[in-house]
N, C-alpha and C positions, 0 to 999 in steps of 0.2 A: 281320552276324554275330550278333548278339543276336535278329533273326528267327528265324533256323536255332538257336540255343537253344532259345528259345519253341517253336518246330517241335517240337522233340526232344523237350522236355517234356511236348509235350501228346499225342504218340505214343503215348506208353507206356500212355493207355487208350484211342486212337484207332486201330483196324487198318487203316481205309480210310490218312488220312495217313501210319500207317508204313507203307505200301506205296509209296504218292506217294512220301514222303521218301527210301524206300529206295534205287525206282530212279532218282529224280536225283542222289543222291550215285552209285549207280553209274557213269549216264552219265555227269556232271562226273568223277569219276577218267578213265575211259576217253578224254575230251577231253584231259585235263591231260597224259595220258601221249603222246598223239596229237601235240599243241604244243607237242613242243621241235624235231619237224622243222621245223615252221610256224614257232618262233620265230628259227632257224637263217636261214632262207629270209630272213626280214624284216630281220633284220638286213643280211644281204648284200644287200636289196633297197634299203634304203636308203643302205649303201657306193655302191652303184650310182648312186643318185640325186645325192648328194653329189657323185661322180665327174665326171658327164655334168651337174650344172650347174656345174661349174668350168670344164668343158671350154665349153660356152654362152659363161659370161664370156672367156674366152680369146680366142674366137673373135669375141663381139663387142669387147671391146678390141680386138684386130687389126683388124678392119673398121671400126672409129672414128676409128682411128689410122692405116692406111695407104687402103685401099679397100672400100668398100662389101661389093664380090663375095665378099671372102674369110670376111664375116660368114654366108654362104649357110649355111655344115653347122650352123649354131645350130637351123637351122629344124630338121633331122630327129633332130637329138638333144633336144630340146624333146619331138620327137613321142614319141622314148623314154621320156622321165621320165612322159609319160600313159600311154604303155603298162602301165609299172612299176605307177602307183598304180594303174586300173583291173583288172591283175591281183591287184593288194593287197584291193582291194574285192570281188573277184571271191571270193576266198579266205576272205576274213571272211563271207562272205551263204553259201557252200557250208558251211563249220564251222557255221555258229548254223539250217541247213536240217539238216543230219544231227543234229545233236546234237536240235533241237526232236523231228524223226521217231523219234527214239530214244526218246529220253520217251515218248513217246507211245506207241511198242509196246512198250519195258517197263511202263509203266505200265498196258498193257491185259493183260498177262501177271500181272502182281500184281493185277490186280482178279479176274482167274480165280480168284489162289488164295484156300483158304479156310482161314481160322485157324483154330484149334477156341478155344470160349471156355470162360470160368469154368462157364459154365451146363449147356454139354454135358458138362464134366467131371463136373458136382456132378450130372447126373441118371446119369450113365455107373455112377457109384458108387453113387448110393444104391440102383440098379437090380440 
């Protein structure tokens, strides 16, 4: 947070950084607003998980306790809870690939623009 201060400060005679600085606070808003579906999702993602390792325990209590075989469905809800987190991963590496590409072409759209400076003013005038 005290970077992004420093940042801010040193913009104000820096054009090239307030552009940088510009368009990632852009795209972080644009993210921020994107991730309350994402953060919806995660949550119920890990109700899920929660869910289906109780149901694991359950199932091997049962199978420790009377027979082996009845232990079996641990095995493919085990396989669930990798599914979950690999989608979980999957989702975090898509958000930090878009959000990077974003950066990156707004950032090459503000290096297009061009500011006018103190200089061009002060010949604009005295001309």
């Amino acid at each position: 947070m005290i970077g992004n201060l420093i940042a801010l400060y040193r913009a104000r005679k820096n054009p090239i950084l307030a552009k940088r600085l510009a368009s990632e606070l852009l795209v972080e808003g644009a993210v921020d607003r994107a991730s309350w579906p994402l953060a919806i999702a995660k949550f119920w993602a890990v109700v899920g998980i929660v869910v289906v390792s109780v149901l694991i325990l359950l199932f091997l209590v049962i199978g420790i306790f009377t027979h082996w075989t009845l232990a079996i469905p641990a095995l493919p809800l085990g396989g669930l809870i990798y599914g979950i987190v690999r989608l979980w991963r999957g989702v975090n590496l898509g958000v930090e690939n878009v959000t990077k590409l974003a950066k990156r072409e707004i950032g090459n759209r503000a290096a297009a623009l061009n500011f006018p400076s103190r200089e061009t003013k002060e010949t604009a005038e005295s001309s």
